[in-house]
SEGUDO-84538 format. One line per field, with one value per residue: x, z, y negated of N, C-alpha, C in turn; residue number from 1. Coordinates in Angstrom, 2 decimals, padded with zeros to 5 digits. Atoms other than C-alpha are relative to their C-alpha. Layout:
BEGIN
n.east <- c(X,...) .
n.up <- c(Z,...) .
n.north <- c(Y,...) .
ca.east <- c(X,...) .
ca.up <- c(Z,...) .
ca.north <- c(Y,...) .
c.east <- c(X,...) .
c.up <- c(Z,...) .
c.north <- c(Y,...) .
n <- c(NUM,...) .
END
This chain:
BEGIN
n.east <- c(000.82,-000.56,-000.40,001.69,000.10,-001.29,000.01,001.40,000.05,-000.44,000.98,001.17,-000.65,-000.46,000.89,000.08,-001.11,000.24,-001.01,000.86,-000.10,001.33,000.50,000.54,000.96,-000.33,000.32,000.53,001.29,000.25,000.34,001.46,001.21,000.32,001.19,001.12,000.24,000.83,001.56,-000.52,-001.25,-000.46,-000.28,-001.57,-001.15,000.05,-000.51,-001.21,-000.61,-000.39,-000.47,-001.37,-001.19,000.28,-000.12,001.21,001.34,-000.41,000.38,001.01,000.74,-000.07,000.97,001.42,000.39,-000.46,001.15,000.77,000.85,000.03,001.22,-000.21,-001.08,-001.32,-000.38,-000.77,-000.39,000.31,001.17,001.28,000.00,000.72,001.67,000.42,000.38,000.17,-000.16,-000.43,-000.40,-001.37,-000.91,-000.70,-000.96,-001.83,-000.48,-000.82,-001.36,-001.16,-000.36,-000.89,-001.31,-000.48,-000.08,-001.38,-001.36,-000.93,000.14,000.98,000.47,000.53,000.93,001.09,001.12,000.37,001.44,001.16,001.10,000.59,000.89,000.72,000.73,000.55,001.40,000.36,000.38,001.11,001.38,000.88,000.50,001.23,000.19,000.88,000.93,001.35,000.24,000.50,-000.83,-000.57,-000.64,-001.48,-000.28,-001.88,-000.60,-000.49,-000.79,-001.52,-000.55,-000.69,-001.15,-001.36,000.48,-000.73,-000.90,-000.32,-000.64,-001.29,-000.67,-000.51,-000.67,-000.85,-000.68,-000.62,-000.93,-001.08,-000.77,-000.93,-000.87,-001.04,-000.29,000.37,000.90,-000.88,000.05,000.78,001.40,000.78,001.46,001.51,-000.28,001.26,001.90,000.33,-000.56,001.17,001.11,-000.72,-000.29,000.49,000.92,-000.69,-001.05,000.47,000.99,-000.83,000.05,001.10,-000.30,-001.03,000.22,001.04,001.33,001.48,000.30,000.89,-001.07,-001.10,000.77,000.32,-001.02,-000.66,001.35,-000.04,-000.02,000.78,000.80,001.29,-000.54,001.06,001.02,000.77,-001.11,000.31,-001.21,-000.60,000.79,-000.02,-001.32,-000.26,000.05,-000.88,-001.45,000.01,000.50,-001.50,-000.44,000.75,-000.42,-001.14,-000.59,-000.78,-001.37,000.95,000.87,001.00,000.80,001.64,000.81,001.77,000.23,001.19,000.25,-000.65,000.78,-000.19,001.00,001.01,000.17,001.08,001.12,-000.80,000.23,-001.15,-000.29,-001.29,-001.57,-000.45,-000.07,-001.58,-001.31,-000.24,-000.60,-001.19,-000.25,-000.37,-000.79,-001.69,-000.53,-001.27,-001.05,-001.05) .
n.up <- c(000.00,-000.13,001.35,000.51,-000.52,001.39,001.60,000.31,-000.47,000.96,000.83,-000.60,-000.66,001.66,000.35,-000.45,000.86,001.10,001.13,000.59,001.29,000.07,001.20,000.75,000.56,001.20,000.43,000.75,-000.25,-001.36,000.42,000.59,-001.46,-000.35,001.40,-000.37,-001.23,-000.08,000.17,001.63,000.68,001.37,000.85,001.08,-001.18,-000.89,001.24,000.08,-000.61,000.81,001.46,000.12,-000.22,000.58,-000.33,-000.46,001.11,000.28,-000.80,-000.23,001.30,-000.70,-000.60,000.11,000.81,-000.86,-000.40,-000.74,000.21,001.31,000.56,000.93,000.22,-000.41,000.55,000.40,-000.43,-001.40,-000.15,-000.04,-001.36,-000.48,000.32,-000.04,-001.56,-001.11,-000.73,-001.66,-000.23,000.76,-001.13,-001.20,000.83,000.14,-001.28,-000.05,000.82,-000.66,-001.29,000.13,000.28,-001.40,-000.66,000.91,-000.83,-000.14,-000.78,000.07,-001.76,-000.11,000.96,-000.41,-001.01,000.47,000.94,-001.01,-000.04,000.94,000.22,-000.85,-000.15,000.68,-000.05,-000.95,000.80,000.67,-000.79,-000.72,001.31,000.10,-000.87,-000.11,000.63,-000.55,-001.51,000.15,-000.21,001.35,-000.13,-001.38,000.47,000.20,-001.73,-000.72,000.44,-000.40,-001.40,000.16,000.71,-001.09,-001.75,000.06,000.55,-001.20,-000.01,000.87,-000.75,-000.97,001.57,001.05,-001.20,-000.85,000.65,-000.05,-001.23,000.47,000.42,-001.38,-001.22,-001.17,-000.16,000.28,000.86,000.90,-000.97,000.42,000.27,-000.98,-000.49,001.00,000.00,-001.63,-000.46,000.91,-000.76,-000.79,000.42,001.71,000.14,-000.28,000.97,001.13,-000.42,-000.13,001.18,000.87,-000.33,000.73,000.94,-000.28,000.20,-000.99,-001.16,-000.25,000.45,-000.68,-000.86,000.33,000.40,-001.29,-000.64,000.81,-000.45,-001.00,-000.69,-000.07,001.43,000.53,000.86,000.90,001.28,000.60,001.26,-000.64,-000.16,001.30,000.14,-001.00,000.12,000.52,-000.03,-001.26,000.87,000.25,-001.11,-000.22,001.56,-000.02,000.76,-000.90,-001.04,-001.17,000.43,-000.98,001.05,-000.49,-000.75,000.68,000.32,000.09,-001.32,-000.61,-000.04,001.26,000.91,000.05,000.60,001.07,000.34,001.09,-000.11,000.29,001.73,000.77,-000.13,001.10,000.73,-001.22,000.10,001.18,000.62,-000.70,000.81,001.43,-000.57,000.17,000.89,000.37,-001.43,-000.03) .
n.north <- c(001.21,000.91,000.22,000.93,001.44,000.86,000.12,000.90,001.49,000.56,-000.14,001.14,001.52,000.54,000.68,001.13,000.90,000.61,-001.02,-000.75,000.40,000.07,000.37,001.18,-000.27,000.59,001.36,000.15,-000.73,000.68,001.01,-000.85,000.35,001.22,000.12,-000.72,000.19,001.24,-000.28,-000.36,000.23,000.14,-001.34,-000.11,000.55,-001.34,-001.21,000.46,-000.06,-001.84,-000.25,001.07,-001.06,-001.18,-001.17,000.04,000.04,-001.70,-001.12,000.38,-000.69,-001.57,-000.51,000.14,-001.06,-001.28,-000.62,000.51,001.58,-000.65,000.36,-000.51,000.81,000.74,001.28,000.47,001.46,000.59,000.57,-000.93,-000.85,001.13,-000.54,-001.21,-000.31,001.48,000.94,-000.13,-001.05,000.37,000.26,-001.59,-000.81,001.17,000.04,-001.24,-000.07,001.36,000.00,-001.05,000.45,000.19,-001.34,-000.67,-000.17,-000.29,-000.97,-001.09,-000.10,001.38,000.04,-000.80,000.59,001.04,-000.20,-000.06,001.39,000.84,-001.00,000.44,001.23,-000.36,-000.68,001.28,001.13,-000.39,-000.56,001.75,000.43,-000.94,000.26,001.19,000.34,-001.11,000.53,001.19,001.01,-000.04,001.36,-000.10,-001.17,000.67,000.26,-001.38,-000.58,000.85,-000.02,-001.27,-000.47,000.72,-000.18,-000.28,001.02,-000.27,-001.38,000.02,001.15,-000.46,-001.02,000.99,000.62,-001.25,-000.69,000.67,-000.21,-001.28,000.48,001.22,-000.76,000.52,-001.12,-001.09,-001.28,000.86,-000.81,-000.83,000.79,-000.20,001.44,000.88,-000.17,000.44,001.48,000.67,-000.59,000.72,001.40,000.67,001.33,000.87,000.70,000.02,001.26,000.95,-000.10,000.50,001.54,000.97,-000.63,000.64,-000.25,000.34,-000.73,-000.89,-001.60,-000.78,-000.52,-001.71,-001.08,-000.06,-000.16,-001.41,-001.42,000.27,-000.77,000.96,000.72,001.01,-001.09,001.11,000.93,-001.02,000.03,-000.84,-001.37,-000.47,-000.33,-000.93,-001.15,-000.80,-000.57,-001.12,-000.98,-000.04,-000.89,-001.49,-000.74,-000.29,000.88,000.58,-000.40,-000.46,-000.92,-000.95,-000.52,000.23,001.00,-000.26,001.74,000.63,-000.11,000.80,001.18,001.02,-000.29,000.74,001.53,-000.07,-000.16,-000.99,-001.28,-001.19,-000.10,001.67,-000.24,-000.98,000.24,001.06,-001.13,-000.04,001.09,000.47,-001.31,000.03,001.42,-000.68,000.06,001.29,-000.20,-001.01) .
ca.east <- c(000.00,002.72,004.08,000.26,000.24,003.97,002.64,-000.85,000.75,003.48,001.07,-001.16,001.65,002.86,-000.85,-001.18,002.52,002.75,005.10,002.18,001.68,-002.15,-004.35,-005.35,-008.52,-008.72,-009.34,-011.34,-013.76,-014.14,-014.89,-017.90,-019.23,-019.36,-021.38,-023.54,-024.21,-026.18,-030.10,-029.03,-026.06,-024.24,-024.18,-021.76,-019.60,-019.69,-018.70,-015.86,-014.52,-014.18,-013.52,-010.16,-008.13,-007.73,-007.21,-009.96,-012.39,-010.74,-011.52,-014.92,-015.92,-014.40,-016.40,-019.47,-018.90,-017.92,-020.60,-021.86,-023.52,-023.49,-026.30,-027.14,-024.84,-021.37,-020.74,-018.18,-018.46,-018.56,-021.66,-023.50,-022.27,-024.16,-027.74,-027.60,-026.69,-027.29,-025.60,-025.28,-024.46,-020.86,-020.01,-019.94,-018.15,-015.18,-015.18,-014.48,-012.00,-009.94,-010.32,-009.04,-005.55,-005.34,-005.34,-002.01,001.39,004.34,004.56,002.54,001.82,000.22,-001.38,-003.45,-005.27,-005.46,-007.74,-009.55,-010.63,-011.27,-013.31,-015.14,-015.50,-016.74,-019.79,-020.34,-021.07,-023.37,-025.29,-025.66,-026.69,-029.22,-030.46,-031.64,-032.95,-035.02,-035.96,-037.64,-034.62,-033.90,-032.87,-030.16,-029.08,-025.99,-024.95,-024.96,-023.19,-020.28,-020.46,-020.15,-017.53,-015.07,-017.13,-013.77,-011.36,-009.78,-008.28,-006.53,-005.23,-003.49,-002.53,-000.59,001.05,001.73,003.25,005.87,006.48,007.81,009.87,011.73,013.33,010.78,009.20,011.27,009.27,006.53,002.89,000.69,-002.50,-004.48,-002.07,-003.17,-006.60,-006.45,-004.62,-007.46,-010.15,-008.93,-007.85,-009.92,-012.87,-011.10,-008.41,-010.75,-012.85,-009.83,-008.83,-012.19,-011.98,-008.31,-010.13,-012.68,-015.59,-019.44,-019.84,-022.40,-019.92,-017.26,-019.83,-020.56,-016.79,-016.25,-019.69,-020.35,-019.40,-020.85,-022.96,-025.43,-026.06,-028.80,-031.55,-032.75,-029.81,-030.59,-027.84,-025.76,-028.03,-028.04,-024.10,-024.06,-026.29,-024.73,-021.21,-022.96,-024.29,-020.39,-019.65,-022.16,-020.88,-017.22,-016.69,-013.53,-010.95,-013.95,-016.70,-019.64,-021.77,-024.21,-025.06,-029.12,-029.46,-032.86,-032.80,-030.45,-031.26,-030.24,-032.35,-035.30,-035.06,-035.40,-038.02,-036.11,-037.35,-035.29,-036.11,-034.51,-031.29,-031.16,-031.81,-029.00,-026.30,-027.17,-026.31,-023.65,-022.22,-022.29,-020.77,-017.34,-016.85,-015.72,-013.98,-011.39) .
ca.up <- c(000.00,000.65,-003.07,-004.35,-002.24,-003.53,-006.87,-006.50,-004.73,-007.43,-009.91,-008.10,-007.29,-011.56,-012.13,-009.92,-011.75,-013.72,-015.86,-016.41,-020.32,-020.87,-023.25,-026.41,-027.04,-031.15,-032.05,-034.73,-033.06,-030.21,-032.80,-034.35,-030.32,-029.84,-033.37,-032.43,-029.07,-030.49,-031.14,-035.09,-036.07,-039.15,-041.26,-043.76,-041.13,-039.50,-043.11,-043.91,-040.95,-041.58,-045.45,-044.29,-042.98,-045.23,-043.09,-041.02,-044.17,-044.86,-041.64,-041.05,-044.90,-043.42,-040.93,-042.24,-044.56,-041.86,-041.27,-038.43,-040.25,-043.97,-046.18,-049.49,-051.10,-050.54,-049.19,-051.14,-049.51,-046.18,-047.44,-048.38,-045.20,-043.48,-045.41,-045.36,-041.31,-040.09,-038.57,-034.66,-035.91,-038.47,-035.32,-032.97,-036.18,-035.92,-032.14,-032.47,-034.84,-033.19,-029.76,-030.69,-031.33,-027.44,-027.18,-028.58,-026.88,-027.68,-024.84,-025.66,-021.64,-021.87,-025.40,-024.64,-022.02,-023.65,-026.34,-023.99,-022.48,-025.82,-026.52,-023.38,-024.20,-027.47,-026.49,-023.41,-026.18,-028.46,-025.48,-023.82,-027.47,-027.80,-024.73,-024.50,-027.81,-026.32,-023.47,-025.41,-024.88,-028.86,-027.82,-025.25,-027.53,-029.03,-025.21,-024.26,-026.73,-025.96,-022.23,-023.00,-025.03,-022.11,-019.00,-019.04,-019.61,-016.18,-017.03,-020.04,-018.12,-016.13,-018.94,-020.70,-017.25,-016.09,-020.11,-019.63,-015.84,-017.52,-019.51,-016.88,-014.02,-011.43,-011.55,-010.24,-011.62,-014.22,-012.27,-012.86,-014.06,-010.84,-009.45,-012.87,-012.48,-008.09,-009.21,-012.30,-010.01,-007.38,-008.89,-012.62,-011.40,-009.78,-012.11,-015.26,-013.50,-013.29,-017.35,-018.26,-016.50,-018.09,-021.48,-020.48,-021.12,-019.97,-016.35,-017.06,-018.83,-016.36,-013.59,-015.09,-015.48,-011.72,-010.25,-012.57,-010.36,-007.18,-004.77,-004.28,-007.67,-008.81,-010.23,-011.87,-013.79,-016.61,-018.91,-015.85,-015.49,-019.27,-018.75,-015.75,-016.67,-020.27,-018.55,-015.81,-019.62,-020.43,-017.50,-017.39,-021.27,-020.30,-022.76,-021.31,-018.28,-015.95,-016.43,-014.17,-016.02,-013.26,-012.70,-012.70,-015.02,-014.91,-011.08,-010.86,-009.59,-013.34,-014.94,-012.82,-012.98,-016.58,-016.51,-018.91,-019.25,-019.61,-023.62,-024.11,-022.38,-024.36,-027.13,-025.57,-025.55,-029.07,-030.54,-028.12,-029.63,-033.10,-031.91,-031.47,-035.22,-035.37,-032.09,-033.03) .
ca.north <- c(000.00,-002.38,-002.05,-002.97,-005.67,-006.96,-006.42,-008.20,-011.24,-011.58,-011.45,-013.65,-016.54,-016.33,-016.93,-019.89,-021.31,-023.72,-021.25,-019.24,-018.64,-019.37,-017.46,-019.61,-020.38,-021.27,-024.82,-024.06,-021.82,-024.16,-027.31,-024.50,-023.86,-027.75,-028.01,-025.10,-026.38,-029.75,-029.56,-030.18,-028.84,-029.52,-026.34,-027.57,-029.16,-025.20,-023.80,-026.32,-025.84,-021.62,-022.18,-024.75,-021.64,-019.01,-016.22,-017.11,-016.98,-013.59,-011.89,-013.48,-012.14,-008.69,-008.40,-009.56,-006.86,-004.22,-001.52,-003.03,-006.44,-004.72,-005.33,-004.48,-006.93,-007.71,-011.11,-012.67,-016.58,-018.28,-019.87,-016.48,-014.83,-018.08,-017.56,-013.86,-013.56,-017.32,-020.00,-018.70,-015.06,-015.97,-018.32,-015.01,-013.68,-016.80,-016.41,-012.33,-012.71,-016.01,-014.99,-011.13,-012.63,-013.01,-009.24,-008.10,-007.02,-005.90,-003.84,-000.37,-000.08,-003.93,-003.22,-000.33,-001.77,-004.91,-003.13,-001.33,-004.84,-006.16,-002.99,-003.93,-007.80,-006.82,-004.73,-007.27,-009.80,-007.73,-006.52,-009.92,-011.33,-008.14,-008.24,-011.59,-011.18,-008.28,-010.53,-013.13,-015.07,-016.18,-019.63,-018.34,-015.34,-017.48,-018.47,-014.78,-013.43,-016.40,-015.44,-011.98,-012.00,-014.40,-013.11,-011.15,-013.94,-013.66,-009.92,-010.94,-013.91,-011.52,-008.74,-011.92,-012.99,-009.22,-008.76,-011.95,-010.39,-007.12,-008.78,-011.02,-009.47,-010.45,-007.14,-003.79,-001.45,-000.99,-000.91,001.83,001.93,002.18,-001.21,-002.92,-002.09,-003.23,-006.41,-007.41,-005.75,-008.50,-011.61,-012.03,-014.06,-016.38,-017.19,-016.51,-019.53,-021.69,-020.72,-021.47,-025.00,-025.74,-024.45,-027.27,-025.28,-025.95,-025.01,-022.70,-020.01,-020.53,-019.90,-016.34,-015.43,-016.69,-015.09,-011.60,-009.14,-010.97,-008.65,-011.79,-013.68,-016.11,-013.96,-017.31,-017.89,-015.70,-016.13,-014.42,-011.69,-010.86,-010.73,-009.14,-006.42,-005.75,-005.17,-002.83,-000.82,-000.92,000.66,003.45,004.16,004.03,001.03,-000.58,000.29,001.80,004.62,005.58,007.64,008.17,004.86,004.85,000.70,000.61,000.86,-001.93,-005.89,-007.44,-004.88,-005.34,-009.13,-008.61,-006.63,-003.88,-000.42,002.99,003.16,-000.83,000.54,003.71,001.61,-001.02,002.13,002.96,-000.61,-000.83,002.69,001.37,-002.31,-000.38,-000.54,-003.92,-003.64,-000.87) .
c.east <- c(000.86,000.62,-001.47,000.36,001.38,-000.68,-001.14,000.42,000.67,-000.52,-000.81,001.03,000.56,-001.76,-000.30,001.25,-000.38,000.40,-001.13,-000.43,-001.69,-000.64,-000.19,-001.38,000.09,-000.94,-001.05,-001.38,-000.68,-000.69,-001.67,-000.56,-000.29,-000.74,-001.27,-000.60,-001.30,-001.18,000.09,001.49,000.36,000.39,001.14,001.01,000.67,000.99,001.22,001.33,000.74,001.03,001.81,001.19,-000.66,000.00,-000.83,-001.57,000.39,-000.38,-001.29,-000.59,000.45,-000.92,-001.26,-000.17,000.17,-001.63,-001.28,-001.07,-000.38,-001.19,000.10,000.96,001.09,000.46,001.72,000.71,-000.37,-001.59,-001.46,000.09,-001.48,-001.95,-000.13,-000.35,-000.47,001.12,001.16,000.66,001.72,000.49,000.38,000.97,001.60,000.16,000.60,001.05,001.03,000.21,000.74,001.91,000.55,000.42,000.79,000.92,000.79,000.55,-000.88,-000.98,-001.45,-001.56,-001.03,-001.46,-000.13,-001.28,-001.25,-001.07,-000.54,-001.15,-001.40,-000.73,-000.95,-001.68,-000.90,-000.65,-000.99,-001.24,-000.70,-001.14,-001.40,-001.04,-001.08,-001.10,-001.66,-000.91,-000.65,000.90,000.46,001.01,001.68,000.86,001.67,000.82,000.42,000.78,001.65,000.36,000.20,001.41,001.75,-000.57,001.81,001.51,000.98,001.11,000.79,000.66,001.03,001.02,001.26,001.30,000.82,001.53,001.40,000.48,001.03,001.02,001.06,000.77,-000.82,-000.84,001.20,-000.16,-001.14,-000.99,-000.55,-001.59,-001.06,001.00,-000.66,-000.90,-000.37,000.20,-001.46,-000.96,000.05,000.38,-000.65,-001.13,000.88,000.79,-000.48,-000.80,000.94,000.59,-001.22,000.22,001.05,-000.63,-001.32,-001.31,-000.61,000.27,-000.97,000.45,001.22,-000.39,000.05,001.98,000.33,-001.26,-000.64,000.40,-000.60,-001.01,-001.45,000.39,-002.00,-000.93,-001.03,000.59,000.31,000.67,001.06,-000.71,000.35,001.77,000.31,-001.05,000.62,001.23,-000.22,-000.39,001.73,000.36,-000.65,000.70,001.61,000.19,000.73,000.92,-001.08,-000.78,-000.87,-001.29,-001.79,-000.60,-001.31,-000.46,-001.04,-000.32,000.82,-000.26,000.06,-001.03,-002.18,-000.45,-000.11,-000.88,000.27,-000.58,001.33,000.46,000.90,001.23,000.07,000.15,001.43,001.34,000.33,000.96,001.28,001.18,000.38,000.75,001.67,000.88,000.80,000.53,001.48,001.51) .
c.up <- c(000.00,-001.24,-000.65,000.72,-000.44,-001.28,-000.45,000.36,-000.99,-001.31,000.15,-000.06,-001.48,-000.66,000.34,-000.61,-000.95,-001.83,-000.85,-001.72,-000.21,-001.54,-001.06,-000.64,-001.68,-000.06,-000.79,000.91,001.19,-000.28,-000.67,001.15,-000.06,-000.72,000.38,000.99,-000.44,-000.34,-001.66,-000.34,-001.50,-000.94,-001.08,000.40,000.36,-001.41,-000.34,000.76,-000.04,-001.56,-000.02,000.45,-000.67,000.43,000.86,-000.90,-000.04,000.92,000.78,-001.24,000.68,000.82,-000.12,-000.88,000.60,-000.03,000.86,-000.29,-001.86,-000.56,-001.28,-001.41,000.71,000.10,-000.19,000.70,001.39,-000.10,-000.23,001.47,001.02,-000.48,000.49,001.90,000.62,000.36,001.10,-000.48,-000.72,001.35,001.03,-000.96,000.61,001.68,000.39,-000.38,000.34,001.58,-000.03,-000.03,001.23,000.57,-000.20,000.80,-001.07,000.66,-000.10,001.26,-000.33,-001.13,-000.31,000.78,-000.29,-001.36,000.12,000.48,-001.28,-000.55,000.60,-000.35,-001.40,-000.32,000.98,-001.17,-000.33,000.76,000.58,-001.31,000.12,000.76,000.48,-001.24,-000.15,000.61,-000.54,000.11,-001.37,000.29,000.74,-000.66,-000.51,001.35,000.41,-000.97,000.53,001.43,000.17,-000.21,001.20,001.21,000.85,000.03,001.15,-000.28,-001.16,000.22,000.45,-000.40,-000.27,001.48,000.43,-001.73,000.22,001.43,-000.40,-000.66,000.07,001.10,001.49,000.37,000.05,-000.71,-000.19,000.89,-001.13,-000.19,001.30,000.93,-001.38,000.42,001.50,-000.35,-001.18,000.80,001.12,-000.36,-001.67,000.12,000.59,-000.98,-001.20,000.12,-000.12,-001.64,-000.53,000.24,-001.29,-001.40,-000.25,-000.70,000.18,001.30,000.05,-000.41,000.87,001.55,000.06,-000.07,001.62,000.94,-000.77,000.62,002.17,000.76,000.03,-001.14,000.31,-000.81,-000.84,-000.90,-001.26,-001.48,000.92,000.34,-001.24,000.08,000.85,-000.76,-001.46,000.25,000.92,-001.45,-000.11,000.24,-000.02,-001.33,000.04,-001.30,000.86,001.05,000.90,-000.31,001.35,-000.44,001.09,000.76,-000.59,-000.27,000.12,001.72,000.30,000.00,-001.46,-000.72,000.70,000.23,-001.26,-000.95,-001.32,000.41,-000.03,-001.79,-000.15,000.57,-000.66,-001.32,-000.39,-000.52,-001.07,-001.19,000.71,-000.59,-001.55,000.21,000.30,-001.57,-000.45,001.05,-000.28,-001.39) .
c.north <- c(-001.26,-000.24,-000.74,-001.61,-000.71,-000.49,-001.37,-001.71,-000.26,-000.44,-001.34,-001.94,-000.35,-000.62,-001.52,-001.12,-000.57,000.20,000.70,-000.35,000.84,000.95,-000.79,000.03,-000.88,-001.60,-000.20,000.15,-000.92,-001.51,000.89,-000.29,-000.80,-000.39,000.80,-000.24,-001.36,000.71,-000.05,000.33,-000.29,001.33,-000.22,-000.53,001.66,000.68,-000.98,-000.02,001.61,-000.08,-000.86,000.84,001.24,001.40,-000.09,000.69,001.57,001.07,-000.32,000.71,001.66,000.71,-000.14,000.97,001.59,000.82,-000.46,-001.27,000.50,-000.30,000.82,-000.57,-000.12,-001.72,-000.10,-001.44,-000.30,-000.35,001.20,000.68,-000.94,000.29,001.41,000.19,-001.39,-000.46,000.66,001.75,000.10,-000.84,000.98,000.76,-000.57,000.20,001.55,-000.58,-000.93,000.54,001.60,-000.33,000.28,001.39,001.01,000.26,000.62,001.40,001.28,000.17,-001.05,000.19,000.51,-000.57,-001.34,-000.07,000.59,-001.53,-000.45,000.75,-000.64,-001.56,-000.03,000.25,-001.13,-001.03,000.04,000.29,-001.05,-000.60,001.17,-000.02,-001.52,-000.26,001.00,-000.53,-001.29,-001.15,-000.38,-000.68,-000.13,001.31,-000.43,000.02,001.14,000.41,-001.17,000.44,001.37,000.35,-000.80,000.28,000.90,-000.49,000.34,001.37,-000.17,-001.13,000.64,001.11,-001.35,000.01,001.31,000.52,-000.88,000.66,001.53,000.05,-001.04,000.90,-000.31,001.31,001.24,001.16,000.14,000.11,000.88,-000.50,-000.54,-001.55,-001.00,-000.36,-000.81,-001.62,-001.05,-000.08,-001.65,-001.57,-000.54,-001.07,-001.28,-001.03,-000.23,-001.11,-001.47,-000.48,-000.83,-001.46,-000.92,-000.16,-001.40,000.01,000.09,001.04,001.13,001.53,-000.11,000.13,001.68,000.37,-000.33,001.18,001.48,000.92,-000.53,000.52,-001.05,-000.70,-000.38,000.89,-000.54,-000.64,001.27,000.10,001.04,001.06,000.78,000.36,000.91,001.78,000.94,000.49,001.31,001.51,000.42,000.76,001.26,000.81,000.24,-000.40,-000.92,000.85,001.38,000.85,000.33,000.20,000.40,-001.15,-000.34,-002.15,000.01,-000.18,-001.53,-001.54,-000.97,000.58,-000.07,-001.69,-000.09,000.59,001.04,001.10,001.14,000.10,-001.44,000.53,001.31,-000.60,-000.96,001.05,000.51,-000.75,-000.14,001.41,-000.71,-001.71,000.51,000.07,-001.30,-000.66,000.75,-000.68) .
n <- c(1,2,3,4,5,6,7,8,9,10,11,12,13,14,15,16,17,18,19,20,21,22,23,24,25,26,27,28,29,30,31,32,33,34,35,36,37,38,39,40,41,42,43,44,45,46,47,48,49,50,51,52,53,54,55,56,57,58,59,60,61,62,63,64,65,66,67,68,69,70,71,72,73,74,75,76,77,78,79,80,81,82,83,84,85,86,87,88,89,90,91,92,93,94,95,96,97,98,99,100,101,102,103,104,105,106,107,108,109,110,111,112,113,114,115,116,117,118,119,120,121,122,123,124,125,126,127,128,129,130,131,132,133,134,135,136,137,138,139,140,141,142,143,144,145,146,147,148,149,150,151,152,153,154,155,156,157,158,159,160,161,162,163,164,165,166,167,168,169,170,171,172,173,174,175,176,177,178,179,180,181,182,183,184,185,186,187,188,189,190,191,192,193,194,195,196,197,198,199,200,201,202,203,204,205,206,207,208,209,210,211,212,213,214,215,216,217,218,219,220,221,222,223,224,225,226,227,228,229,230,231,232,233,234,235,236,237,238,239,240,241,242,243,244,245,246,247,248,249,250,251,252,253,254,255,256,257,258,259,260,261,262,263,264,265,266,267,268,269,270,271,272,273,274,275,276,277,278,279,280) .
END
C-alpha cells in the first residue's frame, strides 16, 4: 500500500505542476461547439470551418462513410455529409476525430489503455446522445453526446502525465495496471474539473466530469443523469478499463429518474455494440 500511495501522490503533485503537459482540445472543433451552441447557427460558417483543414475533411468524410452512419450513397463533400446527417451530428463527427488525437502514446503500456478509455468515451457519447434522444430530450441530444464524449477527460489527463512520468526518471518502476486504475479511479474528477476549466468550457460540462461518479447527484440535472447512466451501460458491457456484467441498469437511480425500461437498455447495448466501429 505504501508504493500505491507513492505512486498516486506523485502522480497527483505532476498533475497539480505547472510542468504538467495538458491534453489539447482542437481549435477548430471548439470554434464548431461555440457556433452550435447559439439559437441560429451559421451552417456555412460550420462547413468552412471543416472544409479549411484538409485532413480534417478527410476523416470526417471517413467516418461519415464508416458503417456506423453509412447510407445508401457515398458522401463525397462536407456539405452532403451536413444535409444527409445534419448539422449537430458531423459536429460530434469533428469532435471524435480532433479529440481522438489526445489518445495516442508511444509507450505500448500507456497506449493500450489509452484506447480502452477512448473505446469507453466513445460509447459514453453515443449513449448519452441516444439516450436523451429516447428521453424526449432532442434539444439536449448534441450536449450529451459532448459530455459523454469528455465526462472522461480527467483519465486521459493523467494517462498523458503518467506517459511523460515514464519517460523522466521520477518514476522507479513501471505501475501496474491495478495502481493505474487506483490512481485514475482517485484523482480524474477532480483534475478533469480543473482541465475542463483551463479548457474554459461551460460550467455545465465541467460539472458532469467533476460530479459523474458521485454517490449523491442532482436527479434534476438531466444532462448528468443521461451521462451518468450511459457510462454505468459501459460498465455493465465491459466497454472501457472496468466490467460488471451483473449490474441490474434498470434498477439503478439514473435509470429510474429517466423513466427507462429494460427493452430501451437492451436496445441502448445494441447501438452501443455497433458504436465500437468507429472507435477501433
Amino acid at each position: 500500500m505504501e508504493q500505491q500511495g507513492s505512486f498516486i501522490e506523485i502522480v497527483d503533485q505532476q498533475l497539480a505542476s505547472s510542468n504538467a503537459r495538458l491534453p489539447v482540445f482542437n481549435a477548430t472543433a471548439l470554434k464548431i461547439q461555440r457556433e452550435i451552441a447559439k439559437d441560429e447557427p451559421d451552417i456555412r460558417l460550420i462547413e468552412r470551418l471543416i472544409v479549411s483543414d484538409q485532413s480534417l475533411t478527410a476523416k470526417v468524410l471517413s467516418v461519415s462513410n464508416s458503417s456506423f452512419y453509412k447510407g445508401l450513397n457515398q458522401v463525397a463533400t462536407v456539405h452532403n455529409a451536413i444535409l444527409r446527417l445534419g448539422i449537430n451530428e458531423v459536429s460530434n463527427i469533428v469532435m471524435l476525430v480532433t479529440h481522438e488525437n489526445n489518445f495516442r502514446s508511444k509507450d505500448p503500456f500507456v497506449h493500450g489503455i489509452m484506447r480502452a478509455l477512448w473505446r469507453h468515451s466513445v460509447a459514453c457519447a453515443i449513449g448519452s446522445n441516444w439516450l436523451a434522444k429516447k428521453c424526449g430530450l432532442q434539444g439536449m441530444a448534441h450536449e450529451a453526446f459532448f459530455a459523454g464524449l469528455l465526462h472522461d477527460v480527467g483519465k486521459l489527463f493523467i494517462l498523458t502525465v503518467v506517459d511523460d512520468l515514464k519517460h523522466s526518471n521520477d518514476l522507479d518502476v513501471q505501475p501496474s495496471d491495478a495502481l493505474l486504475a487506483e490512481a485514475m479511479s482517485s484523482l480524474h474528477c477532480s483534475h478533469g474539473y480543473e482541465l475542463m476549466v483551463h479548457w474554459n468550457l461551460p460550467e455545465k460540462y465541467s460539472r458532469i466530469v467533476r460530479d459523474h461518479h458521485r454517490e449523491e447527484f442532482n436527479t434534476k440535472d438531466l444532462l448528468l443523469v443521461l451521462v451518468r447512466l450511459a457510462d454505468k451501460v459501459c460498465l455493465k458491457m465491459g466497454i472501457g478499463m472496468a466490467e460488471e456484467p451483473d449490474l441490474v441498469l434498470v434498477a439503478t437511480p439514473e435509470a429510474e429518474a429517466m423513466h427507462i425500461c429494460e427493452v430501451d437498455l437492451a436496445q441502448l447495448e445494441i447501438k452501443l455494440e455497433d458504436s465500437q466501429v468507429i472507435a477501433n
